[in-house]
C-alpha positions as CSV (number, residue, x, y, z in Angstrom):
1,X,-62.6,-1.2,39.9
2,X,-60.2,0.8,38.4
3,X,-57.4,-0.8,36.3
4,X,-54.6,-0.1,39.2
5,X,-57.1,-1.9,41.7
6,X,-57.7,-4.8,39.6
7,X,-54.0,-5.3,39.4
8,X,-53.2,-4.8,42.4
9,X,-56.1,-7.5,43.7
10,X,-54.8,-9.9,41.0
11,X,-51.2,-9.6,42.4
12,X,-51.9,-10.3,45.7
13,X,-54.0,-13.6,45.0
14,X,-51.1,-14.8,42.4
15,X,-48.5,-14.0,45.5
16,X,-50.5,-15.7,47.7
17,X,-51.8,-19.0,45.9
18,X,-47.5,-18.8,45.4
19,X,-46.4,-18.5,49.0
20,X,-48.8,-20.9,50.2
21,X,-48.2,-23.5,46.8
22,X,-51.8,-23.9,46.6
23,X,-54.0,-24.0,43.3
24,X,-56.8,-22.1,42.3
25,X,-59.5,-25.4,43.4
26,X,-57.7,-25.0,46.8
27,X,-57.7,-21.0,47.1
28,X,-61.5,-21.2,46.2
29,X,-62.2,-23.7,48.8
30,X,-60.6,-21.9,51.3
31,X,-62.5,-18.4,50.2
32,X,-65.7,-20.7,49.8
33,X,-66.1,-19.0,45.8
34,X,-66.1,-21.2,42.8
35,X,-63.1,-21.2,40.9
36,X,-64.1,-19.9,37.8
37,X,-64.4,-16.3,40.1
38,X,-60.7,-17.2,41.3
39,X,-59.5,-17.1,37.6
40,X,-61.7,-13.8,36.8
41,X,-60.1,-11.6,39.5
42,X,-56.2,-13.5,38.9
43,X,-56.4,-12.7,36.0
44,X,-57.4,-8.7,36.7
45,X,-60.5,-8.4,34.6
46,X,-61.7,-5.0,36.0
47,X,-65.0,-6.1,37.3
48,X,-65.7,-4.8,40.6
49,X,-66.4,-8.1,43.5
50,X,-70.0,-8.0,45.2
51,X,-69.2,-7.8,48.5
52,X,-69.6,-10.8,49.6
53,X,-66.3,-11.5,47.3
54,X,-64.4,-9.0,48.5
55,X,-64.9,-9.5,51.7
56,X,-63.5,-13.3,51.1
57,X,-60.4,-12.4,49.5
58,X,-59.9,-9.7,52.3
59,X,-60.0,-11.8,55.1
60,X,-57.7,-14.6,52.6
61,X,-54.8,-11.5,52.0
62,X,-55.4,-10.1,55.7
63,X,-56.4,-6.5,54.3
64,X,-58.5,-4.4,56.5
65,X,-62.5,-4.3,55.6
66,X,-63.5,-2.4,53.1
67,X,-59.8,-2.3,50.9
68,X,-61.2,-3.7,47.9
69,X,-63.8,-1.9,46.0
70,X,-66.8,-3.7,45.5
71,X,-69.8,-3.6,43.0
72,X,-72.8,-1.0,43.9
73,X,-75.7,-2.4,46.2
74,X,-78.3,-2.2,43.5
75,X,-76.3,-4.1,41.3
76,X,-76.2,-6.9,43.4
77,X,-78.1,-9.6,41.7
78,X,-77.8,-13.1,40.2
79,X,-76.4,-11.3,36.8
80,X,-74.1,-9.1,39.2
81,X,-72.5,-12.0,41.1
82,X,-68.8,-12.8,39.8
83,X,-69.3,-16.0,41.4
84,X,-71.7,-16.8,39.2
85,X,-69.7,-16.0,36.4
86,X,-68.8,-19.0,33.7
87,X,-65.4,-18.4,32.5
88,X,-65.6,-19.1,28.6
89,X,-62.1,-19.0,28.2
């Protein structure tokens, strides 16, 4: 994801947890990812979503399919998953 992507992806979830006065535990229950992946993409880390995530926040920001850039196929693994991601911060 290039740096304009992951900006604009972290916007648009900031706007939206906003608009709706929701938290992150409450946009991650609605997208069904842990919030630990929430907090990576808010906070525009550059890592490109599997598809699985991008598809969630997608459907969440009502972009058409296939608007967010998501990780290569053969990357998808257990390592590759950015909801599997433990935020050390």
């Amino acid at each position: 994801m290039t740096g304009e992507d992951s900006t604009r992806l972290a916007r648009a979830l900031i706007e939206f947890r906003e608009a709706e006065g929701i938290s992150e535990r409450e946009l991650a229950r609605r997208t069904w990812l842990s919030e630990a992946t929430i907090r990576t993409f808010e906070r525009g880390r550059g890592d490109l979503p599997t598809p699985t995530v991008a598809r969630s926040f997608e459907e969440l920001l009502g972009w058409p399919p296939g608007s967010i850039k998501t990780a290569p196929s053969e990357a998808m693994g257990p390592e590759a998953s950015a909801d599997s991601a433990v935020d050390l911060e």
